[in-house]
C-alpha positions as CSV (number, residue, x, y, z in Angstrom):
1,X,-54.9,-11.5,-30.2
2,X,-55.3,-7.9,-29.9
3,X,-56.6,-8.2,-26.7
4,X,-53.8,-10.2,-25.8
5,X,-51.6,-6.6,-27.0
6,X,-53.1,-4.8,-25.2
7,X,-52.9,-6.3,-21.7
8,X,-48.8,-6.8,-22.7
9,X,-48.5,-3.4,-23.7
10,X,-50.6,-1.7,-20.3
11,X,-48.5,-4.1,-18.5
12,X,-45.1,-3.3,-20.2
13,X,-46.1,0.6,-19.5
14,X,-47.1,-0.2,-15.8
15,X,-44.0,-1.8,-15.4
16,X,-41.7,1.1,-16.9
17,X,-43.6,3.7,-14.5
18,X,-42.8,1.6,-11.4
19,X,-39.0,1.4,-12.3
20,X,-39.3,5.4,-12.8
21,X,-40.7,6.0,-9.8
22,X,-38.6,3.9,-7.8
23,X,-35.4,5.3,-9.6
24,X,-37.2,8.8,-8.4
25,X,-38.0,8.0,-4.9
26,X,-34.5,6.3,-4.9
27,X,-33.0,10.3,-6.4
28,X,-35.0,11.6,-3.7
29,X,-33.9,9.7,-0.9
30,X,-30.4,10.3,-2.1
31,X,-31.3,14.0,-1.5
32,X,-32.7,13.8,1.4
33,X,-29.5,12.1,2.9
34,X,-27.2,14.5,1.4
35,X,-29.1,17.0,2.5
36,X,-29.2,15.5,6.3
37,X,-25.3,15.1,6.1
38,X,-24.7,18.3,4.8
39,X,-26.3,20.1,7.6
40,X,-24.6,18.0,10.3
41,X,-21.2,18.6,8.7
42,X,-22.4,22.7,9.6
43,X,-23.4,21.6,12.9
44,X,-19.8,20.2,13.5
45,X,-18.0,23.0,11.8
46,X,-19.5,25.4,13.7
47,X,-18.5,23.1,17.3
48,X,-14.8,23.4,15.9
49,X,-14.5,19.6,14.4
50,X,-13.5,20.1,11.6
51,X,-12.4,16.6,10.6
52,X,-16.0,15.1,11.4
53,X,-17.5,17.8,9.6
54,X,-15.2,16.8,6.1
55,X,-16.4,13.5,6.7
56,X,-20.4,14.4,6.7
57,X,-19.9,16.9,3.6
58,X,-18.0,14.4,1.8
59,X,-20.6,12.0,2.3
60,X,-22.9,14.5,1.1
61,X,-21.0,15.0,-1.8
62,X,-20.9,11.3,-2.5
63,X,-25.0,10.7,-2.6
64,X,-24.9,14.5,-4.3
65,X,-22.2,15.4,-6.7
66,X,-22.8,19.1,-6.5
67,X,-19.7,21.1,-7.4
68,X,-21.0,23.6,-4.4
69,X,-20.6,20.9,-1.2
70,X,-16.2,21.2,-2.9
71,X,-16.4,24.5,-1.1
72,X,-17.6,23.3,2.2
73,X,-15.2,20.1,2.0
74,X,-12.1,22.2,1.0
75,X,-13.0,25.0,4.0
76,X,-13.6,21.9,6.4
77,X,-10.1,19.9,5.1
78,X,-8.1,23.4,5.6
79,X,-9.2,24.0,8.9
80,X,-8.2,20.3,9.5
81,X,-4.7,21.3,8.2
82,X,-4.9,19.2,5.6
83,X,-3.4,22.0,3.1
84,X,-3.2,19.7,0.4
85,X,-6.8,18.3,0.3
86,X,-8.6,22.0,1.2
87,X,-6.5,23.3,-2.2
88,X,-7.3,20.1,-4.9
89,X,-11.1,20.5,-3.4
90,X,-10.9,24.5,-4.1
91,X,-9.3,23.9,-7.8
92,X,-11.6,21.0,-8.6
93,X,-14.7,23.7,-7.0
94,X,-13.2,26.4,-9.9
95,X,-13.3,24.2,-12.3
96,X,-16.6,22.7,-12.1
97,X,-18.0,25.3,-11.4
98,X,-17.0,28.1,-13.7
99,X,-19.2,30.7,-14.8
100,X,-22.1,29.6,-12.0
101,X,-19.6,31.3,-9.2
102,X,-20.4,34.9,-8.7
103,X,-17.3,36.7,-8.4
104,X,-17.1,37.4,-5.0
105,X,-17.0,34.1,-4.2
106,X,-14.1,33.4,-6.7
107,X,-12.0,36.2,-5.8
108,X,-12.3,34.5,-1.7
109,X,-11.6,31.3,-2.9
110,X,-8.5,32.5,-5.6
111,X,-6.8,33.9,-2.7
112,X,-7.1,31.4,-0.6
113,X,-6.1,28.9,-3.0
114,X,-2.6,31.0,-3.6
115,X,-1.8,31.4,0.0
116,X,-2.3,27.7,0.4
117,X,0.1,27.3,-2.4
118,X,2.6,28.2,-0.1
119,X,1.9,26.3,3.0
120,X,1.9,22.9,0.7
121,X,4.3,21.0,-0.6
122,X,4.0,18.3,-3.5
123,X,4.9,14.8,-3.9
124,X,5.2,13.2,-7.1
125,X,4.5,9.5,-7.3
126,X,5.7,7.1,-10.1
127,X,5.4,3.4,-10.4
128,X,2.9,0.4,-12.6
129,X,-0.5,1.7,-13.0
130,X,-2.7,0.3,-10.7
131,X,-0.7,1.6,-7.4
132,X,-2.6,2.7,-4.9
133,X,-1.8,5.8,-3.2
134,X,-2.6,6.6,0.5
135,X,-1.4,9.4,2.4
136,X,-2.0,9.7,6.1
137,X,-5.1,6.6,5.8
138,X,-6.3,8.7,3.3
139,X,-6.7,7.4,-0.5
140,X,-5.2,10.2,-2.7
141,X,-5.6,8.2,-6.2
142,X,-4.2,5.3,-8.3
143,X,-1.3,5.7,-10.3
144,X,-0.5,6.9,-13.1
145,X,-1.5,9.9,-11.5
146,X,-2.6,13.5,-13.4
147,X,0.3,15.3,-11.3
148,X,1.6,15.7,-7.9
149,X,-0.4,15.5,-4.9
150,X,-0.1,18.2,-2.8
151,X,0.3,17.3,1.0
152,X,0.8,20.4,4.0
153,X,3.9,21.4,4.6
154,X,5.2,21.5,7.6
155,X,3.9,18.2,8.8
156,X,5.1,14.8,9.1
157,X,3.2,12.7,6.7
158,X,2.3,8.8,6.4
159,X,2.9,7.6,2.7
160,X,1.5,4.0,1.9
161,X,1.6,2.5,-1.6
162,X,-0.4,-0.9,-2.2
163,X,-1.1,-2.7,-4.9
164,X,-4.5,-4.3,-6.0
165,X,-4.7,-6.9,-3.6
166,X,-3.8,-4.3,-0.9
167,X,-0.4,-5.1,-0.2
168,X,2.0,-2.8,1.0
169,X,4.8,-2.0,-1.6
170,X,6.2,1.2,-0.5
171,X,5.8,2.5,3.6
172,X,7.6,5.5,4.8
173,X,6.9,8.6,7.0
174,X,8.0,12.1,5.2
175,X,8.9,16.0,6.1
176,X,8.1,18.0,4.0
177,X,8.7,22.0,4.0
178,X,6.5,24.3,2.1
179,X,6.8,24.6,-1.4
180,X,8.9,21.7,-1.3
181,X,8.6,18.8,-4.0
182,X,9.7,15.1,-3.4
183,X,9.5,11.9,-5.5
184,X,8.6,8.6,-4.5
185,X,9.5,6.2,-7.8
186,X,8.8,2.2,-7.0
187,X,8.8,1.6,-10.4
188,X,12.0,-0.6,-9.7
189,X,9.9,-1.8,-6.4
190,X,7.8,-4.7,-7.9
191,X,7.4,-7.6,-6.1
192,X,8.0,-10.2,-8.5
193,X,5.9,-13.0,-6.8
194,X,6.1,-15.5,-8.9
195,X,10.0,-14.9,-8.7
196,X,10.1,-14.5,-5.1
197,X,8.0,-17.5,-4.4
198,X,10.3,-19.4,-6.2
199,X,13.3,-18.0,-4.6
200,X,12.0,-18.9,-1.4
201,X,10.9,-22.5,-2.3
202,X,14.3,-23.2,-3.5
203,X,16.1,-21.4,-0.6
204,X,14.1,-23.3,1.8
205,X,14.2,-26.8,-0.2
206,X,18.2,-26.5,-0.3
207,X,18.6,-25.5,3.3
208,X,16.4,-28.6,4.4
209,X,18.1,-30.9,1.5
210,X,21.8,-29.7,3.1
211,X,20.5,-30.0,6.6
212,X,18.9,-33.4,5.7
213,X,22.8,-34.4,5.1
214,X,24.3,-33.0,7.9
215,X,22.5,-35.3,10.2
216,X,23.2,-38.7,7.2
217,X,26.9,-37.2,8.3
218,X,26.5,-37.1,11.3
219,X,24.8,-40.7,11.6
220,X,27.9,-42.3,9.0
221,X,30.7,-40.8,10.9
222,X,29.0,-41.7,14.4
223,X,28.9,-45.2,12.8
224,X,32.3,-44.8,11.4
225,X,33.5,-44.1,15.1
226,X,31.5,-47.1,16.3
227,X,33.7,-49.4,14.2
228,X,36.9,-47.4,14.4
229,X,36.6,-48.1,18.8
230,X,36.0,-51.7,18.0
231,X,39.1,-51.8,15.7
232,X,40.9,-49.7,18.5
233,X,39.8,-52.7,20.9
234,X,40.6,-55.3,18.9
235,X,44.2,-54.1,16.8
236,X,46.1,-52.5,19.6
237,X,48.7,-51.9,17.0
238,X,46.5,-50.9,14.1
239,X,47.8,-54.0,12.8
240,X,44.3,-56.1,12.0
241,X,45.1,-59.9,11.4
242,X,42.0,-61.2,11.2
243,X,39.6,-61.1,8.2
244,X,36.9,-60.3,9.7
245,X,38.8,-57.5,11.4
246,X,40.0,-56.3,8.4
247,X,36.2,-56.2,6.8
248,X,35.5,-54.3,9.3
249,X,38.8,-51.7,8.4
250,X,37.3,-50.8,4.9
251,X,33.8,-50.4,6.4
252,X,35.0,-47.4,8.5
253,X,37.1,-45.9,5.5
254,X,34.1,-46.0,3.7
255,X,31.9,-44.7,5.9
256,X,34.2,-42.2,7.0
257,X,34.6,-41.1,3.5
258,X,30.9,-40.7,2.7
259,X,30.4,-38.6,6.1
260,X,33.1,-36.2,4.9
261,X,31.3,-35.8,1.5
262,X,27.9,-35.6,2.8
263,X,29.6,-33.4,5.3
264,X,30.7,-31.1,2.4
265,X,27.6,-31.4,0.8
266,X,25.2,-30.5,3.3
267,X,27.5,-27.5,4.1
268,X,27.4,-26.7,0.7
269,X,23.9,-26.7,0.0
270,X,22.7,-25.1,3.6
271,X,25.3,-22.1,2.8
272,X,23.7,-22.1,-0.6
273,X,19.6,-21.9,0.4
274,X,20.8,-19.6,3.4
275,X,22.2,-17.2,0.9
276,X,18.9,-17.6,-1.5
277,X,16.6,-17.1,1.7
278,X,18.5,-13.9,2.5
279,X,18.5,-12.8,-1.0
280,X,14.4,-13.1,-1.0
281,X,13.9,-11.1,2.6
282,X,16.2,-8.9,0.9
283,X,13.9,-7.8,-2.3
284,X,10.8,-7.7,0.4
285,X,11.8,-5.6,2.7
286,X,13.4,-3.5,-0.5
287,X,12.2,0.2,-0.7
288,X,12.3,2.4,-3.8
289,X,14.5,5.4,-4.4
290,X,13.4,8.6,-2.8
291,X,14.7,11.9,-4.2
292,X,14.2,15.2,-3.1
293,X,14.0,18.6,-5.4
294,X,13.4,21.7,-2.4
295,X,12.1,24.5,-3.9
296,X,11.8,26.7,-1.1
297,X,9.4,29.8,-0.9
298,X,9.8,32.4,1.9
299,X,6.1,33.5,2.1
300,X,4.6,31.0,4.6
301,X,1.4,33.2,5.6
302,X,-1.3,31.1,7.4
303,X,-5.1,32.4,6.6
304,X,-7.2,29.8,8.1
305,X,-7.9,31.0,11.8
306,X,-11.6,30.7,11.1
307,X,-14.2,29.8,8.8
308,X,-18.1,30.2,8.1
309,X,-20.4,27.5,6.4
310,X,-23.1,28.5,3.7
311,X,-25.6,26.2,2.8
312,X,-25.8,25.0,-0.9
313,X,-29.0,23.3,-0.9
């Protein structure tokens, strides 16, 4: 039995190191990767593109989450002129990395966070939690949001709001100038699907129904005229001796009758789903209330005519 132990327990151990030294070799891959990325971002920073280079150090920054790559991704997102991205990534580098900043460093990157300050402007989102908020292809976050995002001023901008199953709620280009706030509210823009399914199932079931008896009209008073041209034929004087004749009289008053009320009727109810149809394309193609609140700064200054990388490795 304790022999039995002991073989369990040298296994149990043998299989703990394994998982610990994959997870290890796993870290160190990681590393590696980050490291590989992060030096290609340099290389394409220092061949002037910029936007490739964000994209290596943000990968970087996604196998390594080293506050120090934020500096590098908000140098590489400026010189993009993507204001807005180059100052969140030099706040979010302040705050994570506090006291480990020397204070030259600091200083650089305070200054340049306060003349970026004034080449942004800010947009302020709100709408049901869950939104999805993508500006310029870019997700920015998922509502509720913290605060505004801020976006370069200056520049026109593509704002795209979906929901969770990555449907388009809210689609509009914006302007906006520097120091400039705007608000995008859909919280009035739901789409109400069940709502609008229903809508358009009715609308569509009543314009079929009523179009269903314009052609019954149209058959019963075709038939009606049928028998009216055979009465025409065979009372010259509207004056129908015969029996049969006469038979055939109340026939057409009836069916001219029922064409007149499925005439009404199908006019009625294709009026009726066309109005529910249009009500429904209506509510889709519905955008939310955009205000804007300018608060307009005079000091415009532009500081990012060049940059240098430093390795953070």
């Amino acid at each position: 039995m304790k022999v039995r132990f002991r073989k369990f327990l040298f296994q149990l151990i043998g299989v703990c190191i394994f998982f610990s030294s994959a997870v290890v070799s796993a870290q160190y891959e990681d590393d590696d990767f980050a490291k590989s990325a992060f030096i290609e971002g340099t290389k394409l920073f220092s061949e002037g593109k910029f936007n490739d280079a964000s994209i290596a150090f943000k990968a970087a920054y996604n196998l390594k989450k080293t506050w120090k790559l934020l500096y590098n991704i908000a140098q590489a997102e400026a010189a993009s002129k993507r204001y807005g991205s180059a100052l969140e990534n030099f706040e979010k580098y302040l705050a994570e990395g506090g006291d480990e900043i020397d204070r030259e460093r600091r200083d650089e990157v305070i200054d340049e966070i306060e003349a970026l300050r004034n080449m942004i402007g800010d947009i302020t989102f709100k709408g049901e939690k869950g939104l999805m908020i993508y500006i310029d292809d870019i997700k920015r976050g998922t509502l509720p949001l913290p605060g505004s995002i801020p976006v370069s001023g200056g520049i026109l901008h593509s704002v795209e709001i979906k929901d969770i199953s990555n449907k388009i709620r809210f689609k509009k280009d914006v302007l906006l100038r520097s120091s400039q706030t705007l608000l995008i509210d859909v919280s009035n823009n739901k789409p109400g699907k069940l709502f609008s399914g229903k809508l358009n199932l009715a609308g569509m079931g009543l314009t079929l129904s009523g179009g269903a008896l314009l052609i019954s009209s149209a058959v019963t008073g075709s038939i009606a005229l049928v028998q009216q041209k055979k009465l025409d034929k065979d009372c010259p004087d509207a004056v129908c001796v015969d029996i049969s004749l006469k038979d055939i009289q109340k026939k057409r008053d009836n069916l001219a009758l029922a064409a007149d009320i499925l005439l009404i009727s199908g006019s009625a109810l294709v009026i009726s789903g066309g109005i529910m149809l249009l009500i429904n394309r209506a509510r889709k193609k519905k955008t939310s209330v955009v205000s804007f609140n300018p608060v307009i700064l005079s000091d415009s200054r532009s500081v990012y005519s060049g940059f240098f990388v430093k390795a953070f490795f």
